[in-house]
N, C-alpha and C positions, 0 to 999 in steps of 0.2 A: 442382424441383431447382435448386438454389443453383451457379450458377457459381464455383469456386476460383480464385484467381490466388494466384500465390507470386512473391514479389521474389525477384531473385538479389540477393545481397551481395555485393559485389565489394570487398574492400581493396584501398588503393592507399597508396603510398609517401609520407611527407610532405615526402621529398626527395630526388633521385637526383643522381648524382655518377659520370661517363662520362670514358672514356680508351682512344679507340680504340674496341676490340671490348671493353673492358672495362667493366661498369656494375656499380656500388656504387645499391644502394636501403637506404633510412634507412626506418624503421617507427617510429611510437610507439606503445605499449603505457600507457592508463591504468591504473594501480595505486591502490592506498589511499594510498602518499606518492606521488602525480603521477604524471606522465607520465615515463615511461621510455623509450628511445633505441635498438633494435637494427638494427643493418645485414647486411645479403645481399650476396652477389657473386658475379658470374656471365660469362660469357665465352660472345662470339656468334660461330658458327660456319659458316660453309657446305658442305653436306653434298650434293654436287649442285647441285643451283638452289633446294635450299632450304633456308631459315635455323636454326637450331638453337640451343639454347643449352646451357653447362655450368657446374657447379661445380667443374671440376675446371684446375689451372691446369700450363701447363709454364714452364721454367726463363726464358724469354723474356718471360713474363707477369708474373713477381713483385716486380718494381720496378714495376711499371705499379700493380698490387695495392696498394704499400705504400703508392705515391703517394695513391693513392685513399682509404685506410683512412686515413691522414692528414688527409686533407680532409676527410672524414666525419666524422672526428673534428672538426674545428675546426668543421663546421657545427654539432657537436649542443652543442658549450663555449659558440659564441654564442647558443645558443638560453636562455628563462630558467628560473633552475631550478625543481625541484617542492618544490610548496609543500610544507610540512610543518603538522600542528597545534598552534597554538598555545593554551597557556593561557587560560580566559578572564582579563581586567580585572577587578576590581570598581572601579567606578565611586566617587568619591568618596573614594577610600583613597591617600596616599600610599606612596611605596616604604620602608622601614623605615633608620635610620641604619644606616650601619657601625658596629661596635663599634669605642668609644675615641670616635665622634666628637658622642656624647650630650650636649648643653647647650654646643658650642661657636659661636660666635658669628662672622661672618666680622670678619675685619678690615680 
């Protein structure tokens, strides 16, 4: 009889972004055009002696919130963008004139 093992998969954020109780995580998601960008946020709480978390925010939180969705945002602008497919080359072929500018010569 064959012993099984099974990995756990564990994802993880490829950037997190804290303010206070408040933490913004950054995920990227590969897609067919690149890598895409989505963010979570969550607010840590103490519920007795022990910690908690929510998604759910009061009036007190929501500048802290925008603050944070702002910086998330400017993490994922400087990040670079997703590639897209490009056309092949043919090799050996120049790019064709503009029209009108056929047999002109520079000067």
């Amino acid at each position: 009889m064959s012993k099984q093992t099974t990995e756990t998969k564990t994802t993880r954020p490829v950037h997190e972004v804290r303010l206070g109780l408040i933490k913004g995580a950054i995920w990227a998601n590969t897609t067919r055009e690149g890598v895409m960008f989505n963010v979570t946020f969550e607010r840590s709480y103490k519920d007795g002696e022990e910690w908690k978390t929510t998604n759910s925010f009061g009036r007190d939180d929501l500048l802290k919130l925008a603050k944070l969705a702002d910086e998330a945002h400017s993490w994922i602008t400087r990040q670079p963008p997703p590639r897209t497919p490009q056309a092949p080359m043919n090799r050996g072929t120049l790019p064709k004139a503009a029209p009108g500018m056929a047999g002109r010569s520079a000067s």
